[in-house]
GUDO-365347 format. One line per field, with one value per residue (C-alpha): x, y, z; residue number from 1. Coordinates in Angstrom, 2 decimals. Example, Ala and Ser with C-alpha at 12.3 -4.5 7.8 and 13.67 -1.06 7.14 Angstrom:
BEGIN
east = [12.30  13.67]
north = [-4.50  -1.06]
up = [7.80  7.14]
kelo = [1  2]
//
This chain:
BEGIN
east = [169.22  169.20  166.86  167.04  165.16  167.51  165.38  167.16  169.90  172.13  175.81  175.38  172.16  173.72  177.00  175.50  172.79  175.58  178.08  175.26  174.36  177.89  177.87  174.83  172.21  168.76  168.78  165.67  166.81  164.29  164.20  160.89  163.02  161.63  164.54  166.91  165.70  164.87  168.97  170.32  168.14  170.05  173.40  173.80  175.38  174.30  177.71  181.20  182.45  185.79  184.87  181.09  179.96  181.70  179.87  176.54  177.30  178.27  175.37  172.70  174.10  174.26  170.24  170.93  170.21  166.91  166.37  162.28  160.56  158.52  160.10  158.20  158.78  162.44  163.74  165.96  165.08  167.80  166.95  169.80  167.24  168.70  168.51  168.68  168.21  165.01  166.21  163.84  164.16  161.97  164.44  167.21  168.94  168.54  166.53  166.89  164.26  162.96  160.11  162.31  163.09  159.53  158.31  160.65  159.78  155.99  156.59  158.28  155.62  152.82  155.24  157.01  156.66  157.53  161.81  162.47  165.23  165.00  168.23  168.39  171.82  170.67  172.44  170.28  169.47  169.81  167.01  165.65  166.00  164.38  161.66  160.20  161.20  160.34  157.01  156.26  156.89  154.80  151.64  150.50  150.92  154.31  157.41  160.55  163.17  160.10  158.72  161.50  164.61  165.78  168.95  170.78  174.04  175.46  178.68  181.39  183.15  184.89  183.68  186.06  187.78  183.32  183.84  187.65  185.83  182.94  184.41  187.58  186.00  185.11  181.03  178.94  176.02  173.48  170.22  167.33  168.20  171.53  169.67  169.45  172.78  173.90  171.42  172.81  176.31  175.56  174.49  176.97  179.70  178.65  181.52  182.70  186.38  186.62  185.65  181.79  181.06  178.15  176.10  172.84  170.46  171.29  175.28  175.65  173.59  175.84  178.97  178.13  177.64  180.81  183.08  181.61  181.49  185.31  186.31  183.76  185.31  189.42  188.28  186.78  190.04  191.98  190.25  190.50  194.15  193.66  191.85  194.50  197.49  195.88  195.68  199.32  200.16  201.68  201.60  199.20  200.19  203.93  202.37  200.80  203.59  205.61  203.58  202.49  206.64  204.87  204.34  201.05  199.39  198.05  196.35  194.25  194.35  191.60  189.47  186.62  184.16  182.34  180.56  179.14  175.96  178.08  180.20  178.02  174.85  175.48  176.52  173.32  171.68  173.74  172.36  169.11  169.06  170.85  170.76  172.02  175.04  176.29  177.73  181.42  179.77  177.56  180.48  182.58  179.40  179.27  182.74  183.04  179.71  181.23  183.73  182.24  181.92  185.04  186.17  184.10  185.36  189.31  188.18  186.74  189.51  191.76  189.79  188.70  190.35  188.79  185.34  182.33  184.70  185.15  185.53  186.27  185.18  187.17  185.49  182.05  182.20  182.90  186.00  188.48  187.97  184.57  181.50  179.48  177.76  176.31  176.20  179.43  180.93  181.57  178.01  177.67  180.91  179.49  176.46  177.97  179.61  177.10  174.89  177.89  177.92  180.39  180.31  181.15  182.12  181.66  183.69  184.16  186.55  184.08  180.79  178.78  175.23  175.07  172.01  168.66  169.59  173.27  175.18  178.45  181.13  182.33  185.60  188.67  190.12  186.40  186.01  189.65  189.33  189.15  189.28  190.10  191.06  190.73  189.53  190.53  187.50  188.08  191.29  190.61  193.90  193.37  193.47  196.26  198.58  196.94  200.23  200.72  201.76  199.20  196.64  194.18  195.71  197.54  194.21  192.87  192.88  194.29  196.89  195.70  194.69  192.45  193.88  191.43  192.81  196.91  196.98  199.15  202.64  202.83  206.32  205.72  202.74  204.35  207.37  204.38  203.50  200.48  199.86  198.85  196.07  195.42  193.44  195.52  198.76  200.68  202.91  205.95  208.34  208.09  210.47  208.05  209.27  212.20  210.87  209.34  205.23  203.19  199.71]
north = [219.48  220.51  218.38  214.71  211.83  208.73  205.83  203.77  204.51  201.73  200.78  203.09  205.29  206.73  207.53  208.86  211.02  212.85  213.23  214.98  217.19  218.29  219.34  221.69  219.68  219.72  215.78  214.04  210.26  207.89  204.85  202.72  201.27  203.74  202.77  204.07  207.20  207.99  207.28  209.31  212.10  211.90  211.65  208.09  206.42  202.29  201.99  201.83  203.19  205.51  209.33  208.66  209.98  213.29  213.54  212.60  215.67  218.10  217.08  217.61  220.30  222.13  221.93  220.06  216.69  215.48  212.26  210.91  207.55  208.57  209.87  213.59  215.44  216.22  216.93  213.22  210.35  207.28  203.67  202.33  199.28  196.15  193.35  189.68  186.69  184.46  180.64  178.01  174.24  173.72  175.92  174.52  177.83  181.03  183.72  187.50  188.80  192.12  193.69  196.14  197.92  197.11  198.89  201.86  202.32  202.25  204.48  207.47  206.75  209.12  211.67  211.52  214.72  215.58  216.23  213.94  211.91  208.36  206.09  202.69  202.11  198.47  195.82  194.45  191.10  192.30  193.92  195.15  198.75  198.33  195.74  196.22  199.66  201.35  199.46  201.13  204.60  204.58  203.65  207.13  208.11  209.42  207.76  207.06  209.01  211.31  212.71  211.35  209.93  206.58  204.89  202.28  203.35  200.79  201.83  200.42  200.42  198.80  198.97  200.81  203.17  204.19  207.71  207.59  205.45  207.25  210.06  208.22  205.42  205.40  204.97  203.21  205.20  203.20  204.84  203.92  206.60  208.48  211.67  209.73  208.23  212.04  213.32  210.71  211.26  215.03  214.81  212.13  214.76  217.37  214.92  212.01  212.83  209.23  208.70  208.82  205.93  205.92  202.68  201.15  200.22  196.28  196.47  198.74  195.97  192.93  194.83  195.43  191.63  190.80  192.85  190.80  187.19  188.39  188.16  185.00  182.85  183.61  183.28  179.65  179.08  179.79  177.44  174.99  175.43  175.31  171.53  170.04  171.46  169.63  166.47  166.61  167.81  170.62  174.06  176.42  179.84  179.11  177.70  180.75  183.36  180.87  181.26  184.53  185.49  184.73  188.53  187.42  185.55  186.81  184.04  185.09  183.75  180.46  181.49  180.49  181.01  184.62  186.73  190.48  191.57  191.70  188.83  186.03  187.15  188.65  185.72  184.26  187.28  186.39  182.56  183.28  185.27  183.17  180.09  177.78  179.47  180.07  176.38  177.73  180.76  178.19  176.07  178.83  178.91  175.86  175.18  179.46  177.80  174.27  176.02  176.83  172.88  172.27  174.99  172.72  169.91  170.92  172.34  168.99  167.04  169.67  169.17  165.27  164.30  166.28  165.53  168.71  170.89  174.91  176.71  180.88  181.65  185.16  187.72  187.38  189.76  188.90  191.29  192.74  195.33  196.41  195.50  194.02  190.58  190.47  186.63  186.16  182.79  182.71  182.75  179.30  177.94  179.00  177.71  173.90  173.73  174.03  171.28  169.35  169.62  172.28  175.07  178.13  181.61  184.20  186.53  190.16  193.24  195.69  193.92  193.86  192.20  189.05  188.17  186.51  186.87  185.56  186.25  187.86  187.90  191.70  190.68  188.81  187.40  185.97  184.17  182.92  181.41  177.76  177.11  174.48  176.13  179.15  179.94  182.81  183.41  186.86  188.77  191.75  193.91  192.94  189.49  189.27  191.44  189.09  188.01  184.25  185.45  187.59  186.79  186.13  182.70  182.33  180.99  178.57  174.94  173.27  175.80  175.66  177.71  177.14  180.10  180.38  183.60  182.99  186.01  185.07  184.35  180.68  180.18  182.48  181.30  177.74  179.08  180.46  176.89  176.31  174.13  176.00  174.35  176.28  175.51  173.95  173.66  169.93  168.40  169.19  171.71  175.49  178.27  180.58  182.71  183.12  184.27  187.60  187.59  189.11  188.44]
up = [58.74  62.62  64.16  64.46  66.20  67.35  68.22  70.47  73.02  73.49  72.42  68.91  69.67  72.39  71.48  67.91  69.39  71.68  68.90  66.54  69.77  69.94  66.22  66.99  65.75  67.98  69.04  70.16  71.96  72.12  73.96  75.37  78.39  80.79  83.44  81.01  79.94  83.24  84.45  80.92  82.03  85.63  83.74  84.44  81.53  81.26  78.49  79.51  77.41  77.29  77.33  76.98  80.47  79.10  76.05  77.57  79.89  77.24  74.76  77.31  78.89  75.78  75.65  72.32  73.74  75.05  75.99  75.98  75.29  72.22  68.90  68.07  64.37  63.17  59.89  60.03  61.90  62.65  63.79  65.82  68.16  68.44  65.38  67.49  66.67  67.15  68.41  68.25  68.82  65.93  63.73  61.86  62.24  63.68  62.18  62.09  64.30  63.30  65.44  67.26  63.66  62.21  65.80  65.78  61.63  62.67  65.30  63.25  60.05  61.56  61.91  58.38  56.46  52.50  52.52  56.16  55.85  57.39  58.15  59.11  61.75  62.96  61.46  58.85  56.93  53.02  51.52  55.50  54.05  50.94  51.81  55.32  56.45  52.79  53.24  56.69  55.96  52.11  54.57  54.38  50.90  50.84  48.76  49.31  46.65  45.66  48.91  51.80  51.57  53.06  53.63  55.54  56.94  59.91  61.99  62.03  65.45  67.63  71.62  73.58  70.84  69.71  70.09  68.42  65.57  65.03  63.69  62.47  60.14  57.05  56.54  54.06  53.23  51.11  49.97  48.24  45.41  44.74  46.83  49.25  49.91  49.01  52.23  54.70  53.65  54.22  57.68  58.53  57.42  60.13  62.44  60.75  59.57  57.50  54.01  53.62  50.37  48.62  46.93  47.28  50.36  49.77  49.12  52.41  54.30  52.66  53.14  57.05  57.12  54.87  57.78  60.55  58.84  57.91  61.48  62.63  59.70  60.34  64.71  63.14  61.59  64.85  66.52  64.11  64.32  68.48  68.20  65.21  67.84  70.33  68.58  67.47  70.84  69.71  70.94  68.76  70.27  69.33  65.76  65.00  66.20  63.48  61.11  61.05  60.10  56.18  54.82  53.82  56.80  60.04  61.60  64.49  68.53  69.70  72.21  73.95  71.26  69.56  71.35  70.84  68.75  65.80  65.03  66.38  65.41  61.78  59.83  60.60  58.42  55.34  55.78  56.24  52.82  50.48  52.57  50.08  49.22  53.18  53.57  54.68  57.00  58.15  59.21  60.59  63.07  64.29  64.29  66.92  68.22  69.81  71.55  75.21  75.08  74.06  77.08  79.52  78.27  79.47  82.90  83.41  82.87  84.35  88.21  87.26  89.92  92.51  94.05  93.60  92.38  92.79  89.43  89.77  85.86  85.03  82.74  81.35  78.58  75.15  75.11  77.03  78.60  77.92  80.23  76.98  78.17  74.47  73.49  75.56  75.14  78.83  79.76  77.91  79.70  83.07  82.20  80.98  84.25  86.68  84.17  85.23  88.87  89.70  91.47  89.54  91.03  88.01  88.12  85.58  86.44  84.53  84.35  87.82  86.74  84.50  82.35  83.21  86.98  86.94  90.02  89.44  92.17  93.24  94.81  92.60  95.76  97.14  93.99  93.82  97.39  97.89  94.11  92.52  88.75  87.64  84.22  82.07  79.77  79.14  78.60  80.67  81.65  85.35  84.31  82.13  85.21  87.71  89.74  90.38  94.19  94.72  97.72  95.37  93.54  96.81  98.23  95.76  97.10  93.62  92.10  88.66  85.32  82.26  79.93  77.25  75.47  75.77  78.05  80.69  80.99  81.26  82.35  84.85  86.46  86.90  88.57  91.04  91.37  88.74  86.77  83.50  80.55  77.26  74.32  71.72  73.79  73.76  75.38  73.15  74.04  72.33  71.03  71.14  73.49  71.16  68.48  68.05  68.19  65.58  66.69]
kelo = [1  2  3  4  5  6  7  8  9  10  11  12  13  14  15  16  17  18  19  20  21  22  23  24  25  26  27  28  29  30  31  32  33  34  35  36  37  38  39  40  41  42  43  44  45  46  47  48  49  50  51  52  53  54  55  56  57  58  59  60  61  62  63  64  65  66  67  68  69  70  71  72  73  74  75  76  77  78  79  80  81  82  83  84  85  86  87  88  89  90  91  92  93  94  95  96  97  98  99  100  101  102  103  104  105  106  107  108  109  110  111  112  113  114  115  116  117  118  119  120  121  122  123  124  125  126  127  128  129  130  131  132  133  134  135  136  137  138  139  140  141  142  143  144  145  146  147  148  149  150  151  152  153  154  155  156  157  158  159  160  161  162  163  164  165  166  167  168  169  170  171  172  173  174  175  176  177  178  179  180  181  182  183  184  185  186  187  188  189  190  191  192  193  194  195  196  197  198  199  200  201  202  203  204  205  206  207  208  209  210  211  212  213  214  215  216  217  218  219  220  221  222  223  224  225  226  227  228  229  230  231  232  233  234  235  236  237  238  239  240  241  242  243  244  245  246  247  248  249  250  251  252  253  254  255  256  257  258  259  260  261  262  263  264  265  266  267  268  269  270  271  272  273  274  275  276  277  278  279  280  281  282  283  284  285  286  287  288  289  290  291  292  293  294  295  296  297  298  299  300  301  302  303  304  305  306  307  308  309  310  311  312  313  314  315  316  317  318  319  320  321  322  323  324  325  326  327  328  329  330  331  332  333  334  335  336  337  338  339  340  341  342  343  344  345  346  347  348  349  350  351  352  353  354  355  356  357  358  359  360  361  362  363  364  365  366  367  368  369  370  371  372  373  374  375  376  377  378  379  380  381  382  383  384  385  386  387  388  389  390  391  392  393  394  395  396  397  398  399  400  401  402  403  404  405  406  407  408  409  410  411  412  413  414  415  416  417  418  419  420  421  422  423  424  425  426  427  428  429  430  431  432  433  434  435  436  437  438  439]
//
């Protein structure tokens, strides 16, 4: 196959249109948020994302790439649009909201012709593949395994390695038929270097969930640990480097909560199709869920006795070192303390615009000035070799630190004078420094 239609440009789209444009393949991007095609067709990339302006340049330069807002006939045609969630007070739980897929699927179906090849990327609820895009595309006669082939295929990187992982990973290809699964691995193997697996539409779209719930249900664990350290005012960062010396255990680091597309929204698939056989996902929710609160909860007592307090919040993203706002755990944090009064300077060393009109501070040392704490939500590299004698700190009013991600060195910050608060660290004294960390 040489000519392929990507509908939607974002943190996958984009990075998977470019790579097939490097292989040779003619590439049609589509995307219907005319501010962004109109930027990728100036070569401005909206991702930051390590060696992606490159790529951008390369594909499009190579006439292989051409970026538009409405799909036009190709031989294959992959959905990568975005797979929220719908919240609703009246909801007990959140529900997989579907319309950008259901659009995209409606928008390729007039163009579908007899040997087109149609793959589902966006994370999916079980049975999305086989049940509403199928559906879509048989409107005009035409059937899937007889006349076109369909099947779901999600990635399966990690943000800020996407173009290392892309071609590096193994895939799950899951058609509707064996052909199928045999056409998408086919075209996936014109650059993917990683073991290409074939199954069925359903088990690739559980097993894409099974990675992600995975991570949310061992982070849930963590921070479980954090709150029983806590109570037994023990230390849970020295804890886990302790007990992570057992061949067999590798106990993850508390945080702040989940955050990204992935990990905090997928579980929430897997409960909404078998919802009464979720009860330990839905826990491991609740439990990644409370902790903003539990965050806002430690600055307050940290500043309680100071009067309007100034908070400088550090790193909105979800991650280090990515610009990804994506259900960010920080955004809730910042959010909590301003309910309570506080004034909050956000803060992010890669992000420069926060959601729904947030305002982020541009300048570390602005937002450090005249604080009262300083909260680490995010564990970006220039907060973690932030120096405790740097002008920055030097100019908070209260010279103290709400670590949230155990990323800075906190015997060395309080020989800088700070007082330094983690999640899940007591009072007792730790040899953690002494023993070597495998976390």
């Amino acid at each position: 196959m040489t000519k392929i239609c990507v509908l939607g440009l974002g943190y996958i789209g984009l990075p998977s249109a470019s790579m097939f444009a490097t292989q040779g393949h003619e590439v049609i991007g589509v995307d219907v948020n005319l501010v962004l095609v109109s930027a990728l067709r100036r070569g401005e990339v909206h991702i930051q994302e390590p060696g992606l302006n490159m790529l951008l340049q390369s594909a499009t330069q190579s006439g292989n790439l051409r970026v538009q807002s409405t799909p036009e006939r190709a031989e294959a045609y992959i959905i990568a649009v975005p797979t929220p969630l719908e919240r609703h007070p009246a909801m007990d739980t959140p529900r997989p909201d579907l319309r950008h897929v259901r659009a995209a699927t409606e928008a390729i179906a007039p163009l579908l012709e007899a040997g087109n090849l149609v793959i589902l990327e966006s994370t999916s609820p079980p049975g999305t593949t086989a049940n509403v895009v199928r559906p879509i595309l048989e409107r005009n006669g035409l059937h899937a395994g007889h006349d076109f082939w369909l099947a779901f295929c999600a990635e399966r990187v990690l943000p800020g390695r996407i173009l290392i992982e892309l071609v590096t990973n193994d895939r799950i290809v899951g058609g509707i038929d064996p052909i199928s699964a045999q056409r998408a691995r086919d075209l996936y193997g014109s650059f993917v270097e990683g073991e290409i697996m074939m199954t069925d539409a359903t088990t690739a779209e559980t097993v894409k969930l099974m990675e992600n719930i995975y991570r949310d249900v061992n982070i849930a664990l963590a921070n479980e640990f954090s709150r029983v350290a806590g109570h037994l005012g023990i230390d849970v960062s020295a804890a886990i480097a302790l007990a992570n010396h057992h061949p067999r255990v590798n106990i993850l680091r508390p945080g702040p909560g989940v955050g990204g597309h992935c990990i905090a929204v997928d579980p929430w698939f897997m409960v909404d199709a078998a919802p009464n056989e979720t009860n330990l996902i839905r826990t491991a929710r609740a439990v990644n869920d409370a902790q903003p609160a539990r965050v806002a909860d430690l600055v307050s007592a940290v500043v309680s006795d100071v009067d309007h307090p100034t908070i400088a919040a550090l790193g909105m993203a979800y991650k280090a070192d990515v610009d990804d706002l994506r259900e960010s755990p920080s955004l809730d944090v910042v959010r909590m303390l301003r309910e309570r009064g506080y004034t909050v300077r956000a803060h992010d060393a890669l992000a420069h615009r926060g959601p729904d009109g947030m305002v982020l501070e541009t300048d570390l040392t602005a937002a450090l000035s005249g604080a009262d704490a300083m909260v680490i939500l995010t564990d970006h590299t220039t907060y973690r070799e932030l120096d405790p004698w740097s002008a920055g700190p030097s100019g908070m009013t209260h010279r103290r630190v709400v670590d949230t991600r155990a990323c800075i060195d906190r015997a060395r910050w309080q020989s800088g004078g700070f007082e330094v608060h983690a999640l899940g660290a007591g009072g007792r004294s730790s040899v953690v420094e002494e023993v070597p960390h495998r976390i």
